[in-house]
Legacy VTK file of the C-alpha trace (Angstrom):
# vtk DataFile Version 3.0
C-alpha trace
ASCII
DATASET POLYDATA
POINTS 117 float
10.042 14.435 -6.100
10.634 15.443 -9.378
8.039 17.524 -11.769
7.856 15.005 -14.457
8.313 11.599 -12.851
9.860 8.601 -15.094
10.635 5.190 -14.139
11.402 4.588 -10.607
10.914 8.139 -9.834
6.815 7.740 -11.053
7.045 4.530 -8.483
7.911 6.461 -5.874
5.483 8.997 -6.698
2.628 6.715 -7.209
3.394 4.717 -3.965
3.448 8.304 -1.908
-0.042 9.226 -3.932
-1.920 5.740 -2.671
0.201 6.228 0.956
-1.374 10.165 1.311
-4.678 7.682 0.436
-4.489 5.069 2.575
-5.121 7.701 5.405
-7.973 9.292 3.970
-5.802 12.118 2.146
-7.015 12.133 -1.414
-4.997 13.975 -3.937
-6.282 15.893 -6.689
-6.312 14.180 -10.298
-3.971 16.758 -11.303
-1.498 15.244 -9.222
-2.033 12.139 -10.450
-2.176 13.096 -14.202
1.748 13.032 -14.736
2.104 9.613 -14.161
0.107 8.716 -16.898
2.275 8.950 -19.354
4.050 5.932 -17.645
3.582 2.399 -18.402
-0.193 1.926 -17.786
0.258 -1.914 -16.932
2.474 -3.580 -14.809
3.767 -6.903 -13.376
3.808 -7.429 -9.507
3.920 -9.912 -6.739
0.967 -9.783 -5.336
-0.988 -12.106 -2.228
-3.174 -14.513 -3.863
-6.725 -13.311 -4.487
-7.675 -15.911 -1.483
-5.419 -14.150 0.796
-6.670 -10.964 0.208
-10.476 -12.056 0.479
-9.339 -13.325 3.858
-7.836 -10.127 5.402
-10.643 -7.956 4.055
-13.240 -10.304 5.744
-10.835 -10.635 9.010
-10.780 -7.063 9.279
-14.326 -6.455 8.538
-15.138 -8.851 11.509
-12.594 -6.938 14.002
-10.626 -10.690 13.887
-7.030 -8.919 15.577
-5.315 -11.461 15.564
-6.492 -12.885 12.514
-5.828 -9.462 10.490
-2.310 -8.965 11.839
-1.622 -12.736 10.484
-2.686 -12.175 7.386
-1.364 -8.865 7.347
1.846 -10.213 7.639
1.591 -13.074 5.033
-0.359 -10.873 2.295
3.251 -8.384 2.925
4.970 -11.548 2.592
9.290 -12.547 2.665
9.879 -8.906 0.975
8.004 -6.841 3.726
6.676 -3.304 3.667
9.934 -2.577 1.815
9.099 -4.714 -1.028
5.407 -4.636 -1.255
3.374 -3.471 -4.401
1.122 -0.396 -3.566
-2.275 -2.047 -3.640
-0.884 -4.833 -1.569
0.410 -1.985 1.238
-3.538 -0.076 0.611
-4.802 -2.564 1.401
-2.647 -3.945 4.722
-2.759 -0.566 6.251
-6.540 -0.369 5.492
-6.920 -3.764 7.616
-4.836 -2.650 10.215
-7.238 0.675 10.622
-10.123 -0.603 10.507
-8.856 -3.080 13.816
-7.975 0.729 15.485
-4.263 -0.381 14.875
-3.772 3.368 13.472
-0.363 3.824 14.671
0.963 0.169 13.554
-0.600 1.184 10.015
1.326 4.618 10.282
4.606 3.097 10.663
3.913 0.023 8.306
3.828 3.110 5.813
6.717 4.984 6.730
8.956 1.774 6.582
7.748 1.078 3.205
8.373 4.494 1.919
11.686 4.293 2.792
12.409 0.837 2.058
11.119 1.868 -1.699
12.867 5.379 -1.803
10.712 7.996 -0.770
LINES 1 118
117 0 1 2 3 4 5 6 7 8 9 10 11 12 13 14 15 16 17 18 19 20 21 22 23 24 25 26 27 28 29 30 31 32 33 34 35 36 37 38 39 40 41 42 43 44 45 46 47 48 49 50 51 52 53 54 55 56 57 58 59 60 61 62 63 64 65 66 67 68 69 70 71 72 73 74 75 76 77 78 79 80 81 82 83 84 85 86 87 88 89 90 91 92 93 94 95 96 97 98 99 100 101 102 103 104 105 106 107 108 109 110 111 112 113 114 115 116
């Protein structure tokens, strides 16, 4: 990736940083620092705030079936591919916390690629 990220590269980037995250490998704030001089704000689909509520609580509960559905429906018609990074932390956080470590693994990898990385 390149030194000094701009515009889609930073996306990349950032989606990589909260990826490394997802399974429990922080990065530094150094690494993170660069992107800051980025657009600080930005507009995303995102699952409604009920949807999310919903897979945290299905997940919490060990609900499989339940967190795979909404799983699914908070990644919505654009898929891993398409998804904005705190909608794809949070996913692959559900699906690890059911033991579906693998399935979370691979949800990442497709939407790395699907976004670039």
């Amino acid at each position: 990736l390149p030194k000094l990220p701009e515009g889609a590269a930073a996306d990349r980037r950032a989606l990589l940083y909260v990826l490394f995250e997802a399974f429990d490998e922080p990065l530094p704030n150094e690494a993170w620092e660069p992107l800051l001089a980025g657009p600080l704000t930005v507009s995303t689909r995102m699952p409604a705030t009920s949807l999310s509520r919903m897979l945290s609580d299905a997940a919490a509960a060990k609900r499989i079936g339940e967190t795979v559905m909404l799983s699914l429906l908070a990644l919505g018609e654009l898929g891993p591919g398409g998804s904005d990074p705190t909608t794809l932390v949070q996913v692959i956080g559900a699906l690890r916390t059911i033991g579906f470590d693998k399935e979370a693994r691979a949800l990442a990898v497709e939407a790395a690629l699907g976004q670039g990385v």
